[in-house]
N, C-alpha and C positions, 0 to 999 in steps of 0.2 A: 365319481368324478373327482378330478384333482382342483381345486380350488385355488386360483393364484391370482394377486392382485397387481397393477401397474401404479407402481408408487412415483410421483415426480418429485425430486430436489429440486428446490430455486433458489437462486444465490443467495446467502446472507449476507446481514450488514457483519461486515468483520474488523467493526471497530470506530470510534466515535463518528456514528453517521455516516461513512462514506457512503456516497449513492452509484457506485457504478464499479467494475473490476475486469480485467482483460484474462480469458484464458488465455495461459503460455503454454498448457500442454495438458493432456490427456494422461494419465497414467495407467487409464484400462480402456477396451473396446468390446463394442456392441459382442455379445454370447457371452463375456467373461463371467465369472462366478467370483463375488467380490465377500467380505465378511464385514462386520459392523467394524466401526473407525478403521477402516484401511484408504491407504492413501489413493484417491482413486482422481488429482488433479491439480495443476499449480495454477496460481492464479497471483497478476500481481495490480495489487491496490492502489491507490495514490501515495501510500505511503511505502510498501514493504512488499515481497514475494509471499506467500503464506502459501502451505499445502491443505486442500479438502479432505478431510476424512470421512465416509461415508455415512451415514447416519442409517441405513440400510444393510441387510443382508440380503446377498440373493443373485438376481441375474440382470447385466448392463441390458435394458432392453431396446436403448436408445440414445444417442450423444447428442442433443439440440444444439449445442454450438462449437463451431473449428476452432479451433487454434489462433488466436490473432485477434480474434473477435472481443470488441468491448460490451460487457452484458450488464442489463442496470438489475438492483436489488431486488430480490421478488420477482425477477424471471426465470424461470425452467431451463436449468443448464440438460439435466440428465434421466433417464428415468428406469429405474428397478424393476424388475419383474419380481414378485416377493409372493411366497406362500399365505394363505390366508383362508384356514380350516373353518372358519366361522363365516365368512362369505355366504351368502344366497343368491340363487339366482333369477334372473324375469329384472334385472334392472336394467333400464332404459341409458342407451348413451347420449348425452347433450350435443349439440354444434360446438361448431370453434368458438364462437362468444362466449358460451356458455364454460364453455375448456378451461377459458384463461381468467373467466370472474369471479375463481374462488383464491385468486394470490391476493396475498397481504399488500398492504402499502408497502413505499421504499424504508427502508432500514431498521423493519419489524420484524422481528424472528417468524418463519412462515413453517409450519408441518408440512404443507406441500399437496397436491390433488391425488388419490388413490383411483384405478381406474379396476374394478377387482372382474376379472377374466373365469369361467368357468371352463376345464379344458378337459374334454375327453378322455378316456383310454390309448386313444388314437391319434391325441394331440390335436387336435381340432375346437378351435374355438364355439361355444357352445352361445353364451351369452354375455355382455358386456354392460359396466355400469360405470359409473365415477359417484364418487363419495368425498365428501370432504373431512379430514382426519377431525376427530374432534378435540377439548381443550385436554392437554397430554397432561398426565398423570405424573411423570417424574420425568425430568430432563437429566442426562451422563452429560457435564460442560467437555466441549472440544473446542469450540471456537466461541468468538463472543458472537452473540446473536441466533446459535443453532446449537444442536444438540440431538443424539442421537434420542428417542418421544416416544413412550409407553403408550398406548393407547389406552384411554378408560374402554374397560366393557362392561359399566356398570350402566349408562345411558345409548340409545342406538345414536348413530352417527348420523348428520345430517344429509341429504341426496341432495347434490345438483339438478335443477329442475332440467329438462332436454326431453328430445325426442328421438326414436328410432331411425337410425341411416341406413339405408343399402345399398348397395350397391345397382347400379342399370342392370346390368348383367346378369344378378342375382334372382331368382323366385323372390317372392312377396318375405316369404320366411327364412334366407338367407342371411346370416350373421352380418352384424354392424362392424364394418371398417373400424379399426383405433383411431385411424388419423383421417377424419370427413374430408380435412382443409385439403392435405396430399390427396385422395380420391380424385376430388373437382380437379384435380391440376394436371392429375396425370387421363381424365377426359378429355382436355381441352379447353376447361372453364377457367379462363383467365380475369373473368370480371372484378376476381376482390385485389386488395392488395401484394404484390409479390412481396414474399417473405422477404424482409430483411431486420436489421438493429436498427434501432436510431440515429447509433454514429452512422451509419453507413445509409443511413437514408438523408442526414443532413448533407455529408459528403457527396454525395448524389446533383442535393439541391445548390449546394456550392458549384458546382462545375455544370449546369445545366442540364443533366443528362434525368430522362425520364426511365424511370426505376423498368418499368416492361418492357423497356426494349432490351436489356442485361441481363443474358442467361446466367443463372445462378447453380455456379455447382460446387457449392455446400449441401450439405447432406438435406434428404428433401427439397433439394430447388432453391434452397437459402441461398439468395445473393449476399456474397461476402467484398468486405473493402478491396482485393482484389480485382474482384469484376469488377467492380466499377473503375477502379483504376483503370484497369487494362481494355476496358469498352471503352474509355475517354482518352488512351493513347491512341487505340485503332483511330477513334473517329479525327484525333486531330491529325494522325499519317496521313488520312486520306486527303485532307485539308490544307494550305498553305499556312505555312508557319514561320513566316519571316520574323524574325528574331528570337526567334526560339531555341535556335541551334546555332552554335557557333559553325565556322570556317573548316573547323576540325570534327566537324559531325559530333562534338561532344554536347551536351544539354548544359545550356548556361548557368542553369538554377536547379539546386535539390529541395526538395523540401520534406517536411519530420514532420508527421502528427504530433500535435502536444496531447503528451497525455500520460497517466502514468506519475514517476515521481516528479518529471519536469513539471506538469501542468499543475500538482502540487505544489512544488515550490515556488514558482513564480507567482499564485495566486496570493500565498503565505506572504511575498515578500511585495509585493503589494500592499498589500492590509496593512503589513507592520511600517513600511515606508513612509502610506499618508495616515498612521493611524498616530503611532506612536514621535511626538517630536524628539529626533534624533543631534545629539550631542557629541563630537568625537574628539576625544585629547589624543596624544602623543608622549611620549616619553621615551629616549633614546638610556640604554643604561650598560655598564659597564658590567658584564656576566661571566669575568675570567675567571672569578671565586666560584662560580657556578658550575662551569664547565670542567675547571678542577676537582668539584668536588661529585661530580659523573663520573671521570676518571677512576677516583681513588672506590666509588661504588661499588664500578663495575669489575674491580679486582677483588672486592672484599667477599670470602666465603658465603656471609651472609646473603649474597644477591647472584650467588651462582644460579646459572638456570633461567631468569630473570630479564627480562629485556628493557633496558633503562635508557632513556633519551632526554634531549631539553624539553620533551614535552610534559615527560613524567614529572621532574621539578619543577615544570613551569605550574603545573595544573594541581598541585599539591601547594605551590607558594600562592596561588589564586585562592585556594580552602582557607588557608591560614590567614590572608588578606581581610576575606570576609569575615570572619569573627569581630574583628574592630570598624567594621563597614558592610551592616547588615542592611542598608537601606538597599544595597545594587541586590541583593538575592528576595526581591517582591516581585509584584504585580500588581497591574492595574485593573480592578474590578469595577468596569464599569456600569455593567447592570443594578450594582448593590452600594454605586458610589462608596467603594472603600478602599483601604490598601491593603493588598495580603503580603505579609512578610512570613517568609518560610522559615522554620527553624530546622530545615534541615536541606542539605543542599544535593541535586540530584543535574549530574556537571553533565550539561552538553558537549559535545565533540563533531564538528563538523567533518565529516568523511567523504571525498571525493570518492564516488564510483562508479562501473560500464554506467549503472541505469540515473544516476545525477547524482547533486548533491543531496546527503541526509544527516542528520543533525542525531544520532544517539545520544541516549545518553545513561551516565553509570549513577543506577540508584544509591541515595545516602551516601556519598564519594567522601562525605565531612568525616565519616567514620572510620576508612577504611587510613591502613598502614602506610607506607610508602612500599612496599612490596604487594600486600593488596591493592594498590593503585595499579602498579605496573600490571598485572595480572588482566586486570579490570580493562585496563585500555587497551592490553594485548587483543585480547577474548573481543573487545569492542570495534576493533578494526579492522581486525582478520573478519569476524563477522560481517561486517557491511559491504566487505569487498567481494566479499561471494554473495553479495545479493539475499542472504537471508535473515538479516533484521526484521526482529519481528514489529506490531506494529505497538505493542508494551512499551518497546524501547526507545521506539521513536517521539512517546506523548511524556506529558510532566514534567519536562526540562525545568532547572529555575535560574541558571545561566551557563552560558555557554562559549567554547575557547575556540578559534579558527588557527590552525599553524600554517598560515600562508609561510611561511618561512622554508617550508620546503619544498616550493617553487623559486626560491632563491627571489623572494619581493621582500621588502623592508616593512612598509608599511600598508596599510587602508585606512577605508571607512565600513568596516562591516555593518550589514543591517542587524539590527534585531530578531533573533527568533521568537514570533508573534507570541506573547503571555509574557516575556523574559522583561528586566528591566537592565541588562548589563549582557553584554560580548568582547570579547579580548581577544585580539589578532595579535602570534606572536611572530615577528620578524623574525629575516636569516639570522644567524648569527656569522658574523664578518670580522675579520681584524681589519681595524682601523688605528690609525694615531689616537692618541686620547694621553690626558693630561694627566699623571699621577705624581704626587707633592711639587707639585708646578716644574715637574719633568714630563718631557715629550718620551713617549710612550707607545708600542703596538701593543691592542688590548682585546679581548675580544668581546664585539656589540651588540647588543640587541633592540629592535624598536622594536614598541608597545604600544598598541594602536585600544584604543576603549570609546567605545560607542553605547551610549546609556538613554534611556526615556530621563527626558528632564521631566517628564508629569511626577518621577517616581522618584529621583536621585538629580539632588541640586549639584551645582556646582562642584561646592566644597566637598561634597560623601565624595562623587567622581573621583574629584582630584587627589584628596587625601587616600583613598582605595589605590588609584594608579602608583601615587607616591609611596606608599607600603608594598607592592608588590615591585616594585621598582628596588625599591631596600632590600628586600630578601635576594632578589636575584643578584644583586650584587656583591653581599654578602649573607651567604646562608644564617650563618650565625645569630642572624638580626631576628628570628623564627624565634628565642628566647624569650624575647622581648615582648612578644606578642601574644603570646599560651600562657 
């Protein structure tokens, strides 16, 4: 007999702690024959989209969650049918409690439940068991938190304690069902819970609606947030709805789940809001030397190829700022009452995209060229706007630049990105009048908007930082002065 076992994936934590992640898509289906680290699913985190690579070889024997669906850590997205020559058989399959008591906590790397099948000549399930993987032997890194898991077979494997299932229908000595929970369901037996997530069971309890009465057709009877929406529009069609609909039969109000990068970011900017006391100067500066000297850049052979803007020079005259105003490149460590000052700077860049805002940022940026710059920020925003920043890029900021400026705004008050103790919003640049040897003048301006933790950066660093990057921009040259 051929010996194959039912191996389950549960989601990992994919990166500092998150507890929860939404599949956006599937990339294989149930029968497919998949190979170890192949991409078999996109998923996106509160930070970043990331693609699953399998940790598995063998056959999709199962998809536990659609498309849309938000899954928390340490739940069974998917599950393998995998050879396993070493297998015996006479093992007992558990109930559904028993199914689900061998996952890890939230944001623990999980091996996952094996459920090892003994299968016929004739393809017929012979006998059934579940086994929990024991402590792996050597982990291949693919993502942080999982990895594709050697199995020791130097000690036997733990068994899940359970008991034999049949089915009604079945003789006394008829094969145990994989799935007891779906059995009972498809009798009739409605007594336990209807499958659903969390989110979608909170969602539920938000809008009143009792989870049993919402047929669920997600795979296995899973009620997905759909249902529930769409059982909560029927029931208020049926219902009067006075002020619900406008004059023009249109729906007065939309509403967005939070979730995803938004519900990230807004949490973040919370925290740093009432966390961190915020500071914000101004500085309006004359940047025609600046802007000329773009011009003559972007003629020069050396930056052929090369894509150079006011942000490039601005975010390069911010590198060279801090070296004489290293108090704005720290942080505040509050667990260990101290200050961390970085000596090395790793530049945020705030990037509007479809899925919100997200804050990269370019490692060691203090080091690189001004053509290595340009490169760096190119790579960094084409990146974020296709939604695949990873989530490496998104952590370890030590300050960070917003170019509200091209939204054609002058000025803010940016927040802080939570850890950071400095943020630089740069303005349009506009011609305006402006005064040069006490001649009336068109010139072209910029404001500079600096929002700082006073726990971390008085006054004076503030000021003297703005007043130095305010120098440069105005005249490059002033860069001498400062290296």
């Amino acid at each position: 007999m051929t010996a194959t076992m039912i191996k389950e994936f549960r989601l990992p934590d994919l990166g500092e702690g998150l507890t929860e992640s939404e599949i956006l898509s599937w990339k294989v289906a149930v029968g497919d024959t998949v190979t170890l680290n192949q991409v078999i699913a996109e998923v996106e985190t509160a930070k970043a989209v990331v693609e699953l690579p399998s940790p598995f070889a063998g056959v999709v024997a199962e998809l536990h969650e659609q498309p849309g669906t938000v899954v928390e850590v340490g739940k069974p997205i998917v599950s393998f049918e995998v050879d396993d020559a070493g297998s015996s058989s006479g093992r007992s399959l558990p109930d559904s409690g028993d199914r689900s008591a061998g996952a890890g906590s939230a944001g623990a790397p999980s091996a996952g439940v094996s459920v090892a099948v003994e299968t016929s000549a004739n393809g017929s399930a012979a006998t059934a068991g579940v086994e929990a993987v024991g402590t792996p032997a050597k982990r291949e890194p693919n993502l942080v938190g999982y990895g594709a898991v050697v199995e020791h077979s130097g000690r036997p494997a733990r068994r899940a304690r359970g008991h034999v299932l049949a089915a009604h229908s079945a003789p006394p000595a008829a094969p145990a069902p994989i799935e007891p929970a779906v059995a009972r369901l498809a009798e009739g037996d409605t007594s336990e819970r209807p499958r659903s997530t969390p989110p979608v069971r909170k969602l539920a309890r938000d809008l009143g609606i009792d989870l049993k009465l919402v047929p669920g057709t997600g795979m296995g009877g899973l009620i997905t947030r759909e249902d529930v929406q769409n059982f909560s529009g029927a029931t208020a069609a049926a219902a009067p709805a006075e002020g619900r609909v406008s004059e023009a039969g249109a729906e007065r109000e939309t509403r967005t789940p939070i979730k995803g990068v938004r519900k990230f970011t807004a949490a973040a900017m919370v925290q740093s809001a009432f966390t961190a006391p915020h500071v914000t100067e101004f500085l309006t500066v004359d940047v025609t030397a600046t802007m000329e000297l773009l011009a003559r850049l972007k003629g020069n052979k050396a930056f052929e190829g090369y894509k150079l803007t006011p942000l490039t020079l601005a975010a390069k005259a911010v590198l060279v700022a801090l070296r004489n105003n290293p108090s704005l490149n720290s942080r505040w460590d509050d667990a260990s009452q101290e200050i961390v000052q970085y000596n090395y700077v790793n530049l945020g860049i705030a990037a509007a995209t479809p899925r919100g805002l997200t804050v990269p940022n370019i490692k060691d940026a203090d080091r690189l060229t001004l053509r290595e710059l340009s490169t760096a920020l190119t790579e960094l925003t084409d990146t974020a706007r296709a939604g695949k920043t990873s989530p490496s890029e998104l952590s370890g900021g030590t300050i960070s630049i917003t170019n509200i400026g091209v939204f054609g705004i002058d000025a803010g008050t940016p927040i802080l990105n939570p850890g950071e103790a400095a943020i630089v919003a740069l303005g349009a640049v506009r011609k305006a009048p402006w005064v040069v040897n006490d001649q009336l003048a068109v010139r072209q301006v910029m404001s500079l908007s600096l929002s700082f933790d006073h726990r971390l950066v008085d006054g004076e660093q503030g000021s003297r930082f703005l007043a130095d990057l305010g120098a440069i921009l105005a005249d490059p040259a002033m860069v001498m002065t400062m290296i």
